[in-house]
N, C-alpha and C positions, 0 to 999 in steps of 0.2 A: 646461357651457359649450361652445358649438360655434365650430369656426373651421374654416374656408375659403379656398381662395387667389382672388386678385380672376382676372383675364383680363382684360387691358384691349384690348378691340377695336382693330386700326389705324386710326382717326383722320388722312387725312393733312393736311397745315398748307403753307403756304408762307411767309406775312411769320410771322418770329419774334419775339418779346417775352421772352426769358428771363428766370431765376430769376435769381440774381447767384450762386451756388453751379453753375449751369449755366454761365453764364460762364466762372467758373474752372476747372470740366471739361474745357469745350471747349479752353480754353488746355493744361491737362494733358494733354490727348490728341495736341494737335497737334506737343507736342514730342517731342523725336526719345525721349529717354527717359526715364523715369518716374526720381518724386522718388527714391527711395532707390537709384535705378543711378546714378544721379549719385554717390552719398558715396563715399567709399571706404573699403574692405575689404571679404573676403568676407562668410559669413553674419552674423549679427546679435548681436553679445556675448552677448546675455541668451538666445539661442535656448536654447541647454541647461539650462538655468533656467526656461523657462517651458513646454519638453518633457517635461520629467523627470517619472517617473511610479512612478519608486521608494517601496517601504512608508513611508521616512522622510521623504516625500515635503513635508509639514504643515510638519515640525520643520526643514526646509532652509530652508524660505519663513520662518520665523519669525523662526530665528535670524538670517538676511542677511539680514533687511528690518529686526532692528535694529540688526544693523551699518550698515545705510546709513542711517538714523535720519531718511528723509524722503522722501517721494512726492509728485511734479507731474501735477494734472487739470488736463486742458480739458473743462470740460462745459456745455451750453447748460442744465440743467437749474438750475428756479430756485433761489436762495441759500439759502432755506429747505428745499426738496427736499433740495438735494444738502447744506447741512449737517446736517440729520440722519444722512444716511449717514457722513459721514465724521467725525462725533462721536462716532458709537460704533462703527468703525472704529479711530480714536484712544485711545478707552477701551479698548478691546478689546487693541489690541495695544501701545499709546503710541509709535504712529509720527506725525510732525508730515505736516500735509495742505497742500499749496498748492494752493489753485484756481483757478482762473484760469476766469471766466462771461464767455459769448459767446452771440448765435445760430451756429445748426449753421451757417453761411456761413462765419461769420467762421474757426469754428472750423475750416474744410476748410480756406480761404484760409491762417491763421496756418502751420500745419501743414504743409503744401505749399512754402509759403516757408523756414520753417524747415530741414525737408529738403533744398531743393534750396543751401540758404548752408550746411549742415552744421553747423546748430545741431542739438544733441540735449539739448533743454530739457523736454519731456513722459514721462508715463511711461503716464498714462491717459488716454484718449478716450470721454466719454459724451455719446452725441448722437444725431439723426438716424438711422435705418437709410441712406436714401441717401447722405447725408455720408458716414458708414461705413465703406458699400460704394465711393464715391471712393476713400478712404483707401486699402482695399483693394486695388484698380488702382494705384494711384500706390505699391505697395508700402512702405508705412509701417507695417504693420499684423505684429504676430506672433503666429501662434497660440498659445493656449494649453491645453495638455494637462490639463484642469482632469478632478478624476474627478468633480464636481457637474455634468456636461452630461447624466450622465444623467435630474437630474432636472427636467428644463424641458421643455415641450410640443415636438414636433418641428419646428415652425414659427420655433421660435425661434432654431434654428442651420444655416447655410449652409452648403453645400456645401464651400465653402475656408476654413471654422470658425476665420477671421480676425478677425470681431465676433463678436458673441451679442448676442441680443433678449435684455434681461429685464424690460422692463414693454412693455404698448403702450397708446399714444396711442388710445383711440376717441373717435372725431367722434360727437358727438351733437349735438341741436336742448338748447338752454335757454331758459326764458321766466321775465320777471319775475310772480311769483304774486301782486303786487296788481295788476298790469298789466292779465296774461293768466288767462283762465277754461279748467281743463283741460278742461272741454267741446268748447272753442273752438277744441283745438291741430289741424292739419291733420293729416290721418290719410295721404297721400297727398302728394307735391310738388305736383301740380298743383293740391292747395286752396287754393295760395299764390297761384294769380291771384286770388284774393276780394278788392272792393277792401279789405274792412276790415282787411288786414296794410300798407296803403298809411305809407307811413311807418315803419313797426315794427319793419324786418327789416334786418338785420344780419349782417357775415360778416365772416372774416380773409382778412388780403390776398395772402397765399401759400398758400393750399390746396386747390393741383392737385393733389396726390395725392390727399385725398377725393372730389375732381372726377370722377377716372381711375375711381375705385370704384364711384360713384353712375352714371355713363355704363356704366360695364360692364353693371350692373343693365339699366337706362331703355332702352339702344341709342342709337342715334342720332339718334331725335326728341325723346331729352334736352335735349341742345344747344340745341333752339330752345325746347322747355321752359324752362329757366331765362332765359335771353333774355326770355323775354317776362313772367317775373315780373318782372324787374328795369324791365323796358318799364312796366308796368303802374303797378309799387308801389314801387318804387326799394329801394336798398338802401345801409345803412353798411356803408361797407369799413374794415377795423378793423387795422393793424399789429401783431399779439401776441394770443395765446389768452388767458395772463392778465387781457391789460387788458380784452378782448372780453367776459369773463366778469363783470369788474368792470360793465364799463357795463347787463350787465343788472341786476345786482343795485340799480345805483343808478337805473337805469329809462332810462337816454336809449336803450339799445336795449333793446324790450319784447321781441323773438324773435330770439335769433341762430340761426344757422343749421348753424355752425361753432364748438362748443365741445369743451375734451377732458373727457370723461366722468369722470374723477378730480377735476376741479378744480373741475367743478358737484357732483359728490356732495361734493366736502368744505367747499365754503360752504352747501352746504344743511345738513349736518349741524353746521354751526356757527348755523346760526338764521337765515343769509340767505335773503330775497325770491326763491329762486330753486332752481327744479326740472328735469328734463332728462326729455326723449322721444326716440323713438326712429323714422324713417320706416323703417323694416326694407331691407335688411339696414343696421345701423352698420358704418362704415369704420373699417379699424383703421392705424395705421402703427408700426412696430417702432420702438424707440428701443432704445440697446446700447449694450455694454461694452466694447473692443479695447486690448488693449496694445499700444503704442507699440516699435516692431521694432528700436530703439536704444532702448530706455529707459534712462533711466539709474541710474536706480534698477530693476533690472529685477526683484530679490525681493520688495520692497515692491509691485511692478505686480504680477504674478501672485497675490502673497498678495490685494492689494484685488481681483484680478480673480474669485479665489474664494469671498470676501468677498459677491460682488454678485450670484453666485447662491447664497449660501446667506442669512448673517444680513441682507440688505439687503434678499431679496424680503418679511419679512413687516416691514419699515420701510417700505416702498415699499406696502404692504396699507393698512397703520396710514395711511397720508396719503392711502388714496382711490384712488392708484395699481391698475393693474392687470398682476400681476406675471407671470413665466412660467413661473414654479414648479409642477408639477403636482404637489406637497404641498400648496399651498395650495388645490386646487380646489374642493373645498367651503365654502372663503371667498367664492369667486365665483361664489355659485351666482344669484347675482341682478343680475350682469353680462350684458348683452342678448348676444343670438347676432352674431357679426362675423363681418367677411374684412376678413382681412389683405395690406394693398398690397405685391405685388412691389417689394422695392426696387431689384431690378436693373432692371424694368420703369420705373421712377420715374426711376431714371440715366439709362438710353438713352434715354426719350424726353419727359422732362422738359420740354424745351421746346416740343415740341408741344402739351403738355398747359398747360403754363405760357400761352401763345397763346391757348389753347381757356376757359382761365379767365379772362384778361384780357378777348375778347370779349364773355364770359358776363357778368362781373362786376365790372370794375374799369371800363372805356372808358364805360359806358354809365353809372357811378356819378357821372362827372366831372361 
């Protein structure tokens, strides 16, 4: 399995269109000071707790996460995803799980707000790399001393080892197979000017970061590339990867453009109408784990935080997902070659790219 870091060319933009997660950034930044300088006290109760790196290190987490006898996620991942994990989490240890599902938006936005009112209501955060990495900046985020980082691909942990990657998201093309002839699938983006995709094609309505990837590729006569597939043959702009995935199977989109690669292998292998290619290189985007820097459960957080790279990567295998565990790499030996989107390149320029894809994709869909 090979990975790569993207480059995303400077692109420059003037009228902007942002994400609504770039909104809330932009407001994060513009105040005088970041959410957790606002609370008060100094360092973060749970910090020694989620430092500590002592031999009895297991048996501390075990025991205070059942003395506190309960753990709160925010995670955008779907209800079925994330309750498998924390089902046998719960088995595992018999700590009670609260969830709370959102998109990664909502999930910065709640978060953010909570902080800055000095609510300390979360303990886990699974979402988005750039989410994340927000969280990060806005100091809500606390490391965790886990001794499992050693075994995850190097990609998968930052530099201020505030989040951790442990699955990632790859974009691939899906087609419905009574639809589409694999003969037929474009080898190339620009086979997408044919008219015979006119009608067919399909995409999610937030995915400028695969955008940033594919342009990295293309350069910058991508831009009018896509432009003019959309000119040409139009395209469904689609709110959700889940549901995007759904409509090919049900056929209203015969080729999406934007699907995440776990989510087409695991309806195909359930017997759905529908298989996934690959226009080389696939985009990939990190999605991760962060404990909450007030947590309030903060033994139960660390303990699930080690949880999520050890027992959770081959639960996250089992459903298709693609994990970051470099134990499991011989499970993924038939995972297409990726690069992985900078998410701090994702943060800073987010809305440039957001702009660049509404042009591309959205304005011209209307």
């Amino acid at each position: 399995m090979r990975t790569d870091s993207v480059f995303n060319p400077a692109l420059r933009g003037s009228s902007l269109i942002p994400h609504p997660s770039s909104l809330l950034l932009a407001f994060c930044l513009a105040t005088a000071l970041p959410a957790a300088a606002q609370t008060k006290g100094g360092d973060a109760p749970g910090a020694g707790i989620a430092l500590y790196q002592g031999a009895d290190r297991a048996q501390r987490l075990v025991e205070g996460a059942k003395k506190e006898g309960t753990l709160a996620i925010y995670t955008s991942a779907t209800t079925g995803d994330m309750g498998a994990v924390t089902a046998a989490f719960e088995k595992k240890y018999g700590i009670k799980v609260n969830v709370w599902r959102a998109g990664s938006e909502a999930i910065l936005q709640r978060a953010v707000t909570e902080a800055r009112g000095r609510r300390h209501e979360v303990d886990i955060f699974e979402t988005n790399g750039p989410e994340l990495e927000a969280l990060h900046r806005e100091q809500i985020l606390q490391e965790v001393k886990s001794p499992h980082l050693s075994e995850l691909m190097p990609q998968a942990i930052p530099a201020h080892r505030e989040w951790i990657a442990t699955r990632l998201n790859i974009f691939v093309a899906a087609y419905n197979t009574n639809l589409v002839k694999k003969e037929d699938l474009p080898k190339t983006w620009r086979d997408l000017l044919d008219p015979k995709w006119k009608g067919k094609l399909g995409i999610e309505a937030y995915d400028h970061d695969w955008y940033s990837g594919v342009i990295g590729e293309l350069g910058e006569p991508g831009l009018r590339l896509f432009r003019d597939i959309v000119a040409a043959n139009g395209i469904s702009v689609r709110k959700g990867h889940t549901l995007l995935s759904n409509l090919v199977v049900s056929g209203e989109v015969p080729l999406a453009l934007t699907v995440y690669h776990y989510r087409a292998e695991y309806l195909k292998t359930q017997g759905a109408p529908i298989d996934w290619f690959v226009v080389p290189p696939a985009i990939a985007r990190p999605n991760g784990v962060a404990m909450a820097r007030r947590a309030p459960h903060p033994h139960a957080a660390a303990l699930f935080f080690d949880f999520m790279l050890t027992d959770a990567q081959e639960i996250l295998l089992q459903r298709s997902f693609t994990p970051t565990s470099t134990r499991l790499a011989a499970a993924l030996k038939n995972v297409p070659p990726f690069k992985i989107v900078d998410s701090k390149v994702i943060l800073d320029e987010g809305e440039k790219w957001t702009r660049l894809y509404e042009e591309a994709f959205i304005k011209q869909a209307r």
